[in-house]
N, C-alpha and C positions, 0 to 999 in steps of 0.2 A: 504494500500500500504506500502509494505516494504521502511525505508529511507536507506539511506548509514551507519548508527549508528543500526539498527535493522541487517544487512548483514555483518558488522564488529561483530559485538557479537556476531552473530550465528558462525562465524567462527571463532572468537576468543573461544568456549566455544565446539568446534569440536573435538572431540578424533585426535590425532596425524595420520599422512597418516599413510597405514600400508602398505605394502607389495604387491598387488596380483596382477593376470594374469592379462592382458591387456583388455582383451576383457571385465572380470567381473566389470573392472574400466570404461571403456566405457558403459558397462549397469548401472551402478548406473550413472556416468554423463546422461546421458540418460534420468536415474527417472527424477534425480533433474530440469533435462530442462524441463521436460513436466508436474512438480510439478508446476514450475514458471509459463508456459505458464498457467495451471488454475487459478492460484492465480489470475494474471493480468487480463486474463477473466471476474472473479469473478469481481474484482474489477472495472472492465468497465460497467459491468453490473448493480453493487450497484450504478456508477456515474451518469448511465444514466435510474436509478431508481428515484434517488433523485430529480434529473435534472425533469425528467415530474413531479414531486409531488409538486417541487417548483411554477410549471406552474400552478396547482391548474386542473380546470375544466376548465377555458378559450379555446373558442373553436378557435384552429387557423385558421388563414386566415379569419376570421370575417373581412367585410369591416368595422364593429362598433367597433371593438375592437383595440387598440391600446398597444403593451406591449411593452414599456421600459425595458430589460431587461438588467443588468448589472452581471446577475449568468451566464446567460447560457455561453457568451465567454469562461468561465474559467473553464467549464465542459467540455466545448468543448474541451477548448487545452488540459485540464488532458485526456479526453478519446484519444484524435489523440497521447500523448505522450504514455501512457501504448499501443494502437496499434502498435507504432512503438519500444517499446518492446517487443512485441510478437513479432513482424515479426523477430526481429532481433533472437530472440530466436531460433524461428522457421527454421532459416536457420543455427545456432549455432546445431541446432537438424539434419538437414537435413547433413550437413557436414563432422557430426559424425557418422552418419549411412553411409554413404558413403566410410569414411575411413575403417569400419570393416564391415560394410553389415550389423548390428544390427540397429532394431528400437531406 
């Protein structure tokens, strides 16, 4: 997951805006939103990878098994927050297409 310090350096390290049509600036915001949106996918996906590995083989809902779990909350809140960066995204995407009729 990108921090606020990985998203400042990439734009810090950005060639200077340049110039062009409108529309061609809306297709690269465009890329960049549905570059994001994989990323965070990705990254939901590695969370709730790790997340079952942590689990091991314990088979849930066992009435014998009892798991204390103090990870899973915190995978949880990380996945529900990169979801609710996608969404936001998503509608960051959707808004944009709308303005110019471009994906």
């Amino acid at each position: 997951m990108l921090g606020t310090e990985n998203i400042h350096a990439n734009l810090a390290a950005a060639p200077p805006p340049v110039a062009m049509p409108e529309i061609e600036s809306r297709e690269l915001i465009a890329a960049d939103l549905r570059m994001l949106i994989s990323q965070i996918e990705t990254s939901m996906r590695r969370t709730a990878t790790v997340m079952d590995q942590e689990h091991g083989s314990d088979p849930e809902g066992s009435a014998e098994v009892f798991l204390l779990d103090d990870v899973t909350p915190r995978y949880a809140t990380a996945i529900a927050a990169l979801d609710a960066r996608r969404a936001g995204l998503g509608h960051a995407l959707e808004c944009l297409s709308e303005s110019g009729n471009t994906p």
